[in-house]
N, C-alpha and C positions, 0 to 999 in steps of 0.2 A: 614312283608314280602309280596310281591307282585307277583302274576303270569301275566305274560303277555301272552295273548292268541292271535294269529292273525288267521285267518280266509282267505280261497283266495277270488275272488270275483266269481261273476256267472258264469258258463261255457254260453260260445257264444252259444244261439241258436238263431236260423232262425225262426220268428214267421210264421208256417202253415197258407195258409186262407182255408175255410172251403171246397171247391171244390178240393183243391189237400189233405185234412184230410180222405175225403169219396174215393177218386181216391184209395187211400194206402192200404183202408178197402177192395177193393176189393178182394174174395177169388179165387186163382188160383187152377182149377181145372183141372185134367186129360185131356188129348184131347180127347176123347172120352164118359166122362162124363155128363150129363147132367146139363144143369142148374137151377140153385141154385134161390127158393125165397124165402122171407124172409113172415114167418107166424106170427103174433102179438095175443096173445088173455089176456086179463085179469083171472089171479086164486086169489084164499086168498091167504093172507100172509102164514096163516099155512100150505096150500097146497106145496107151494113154500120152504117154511122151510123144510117139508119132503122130496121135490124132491132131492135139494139141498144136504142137508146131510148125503142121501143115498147114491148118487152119489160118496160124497167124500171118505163115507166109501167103496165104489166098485172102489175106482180112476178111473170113467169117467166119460165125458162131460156131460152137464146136455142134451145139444141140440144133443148128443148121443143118448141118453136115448130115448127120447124121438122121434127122427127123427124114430130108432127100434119099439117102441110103435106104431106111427101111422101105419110104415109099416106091421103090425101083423094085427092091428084092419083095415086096407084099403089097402088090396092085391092087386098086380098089376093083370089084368085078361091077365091069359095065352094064 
């Protein structure tokens, strides 16, 4: 006995080039918001694994977390 299985084919996508992939990335923020840049730094892995984890077990962002962190440790001066 034999099962016949078919399969549909790919759904049509439109292949992205990379200037309208970063165009889509852009985050839209408040009118009155300030904007937004993006900070890079190297941690360990383990450091990362803790951030990570904790986060999921408080359910939020890691770049939550941490955007709160620096604003504690580098205060805006009033």
């Amino acid at each position: 006995m034999s099962k016949k299985v078919t399969f549909g084919g790919k759904p049509a996508t439109k292949p992205i080039s990379p200037d309208d992939w970063v165009e889509s990335r852009k985050i839209e923020a408040p009118a009155k918001a300030e904007e937004m840049k993006r900070l890079t730094f190297d941690i360990s892995e383990s450091l990362h694994r803790r951030i990570k984890s904790q986060c999921a077990v408080k359910g939020v962002k890691m770049t939550d977390e941490l955007r709160a962190l620096l604003e504690k440790h580098f205060p805006a001066e009033a």
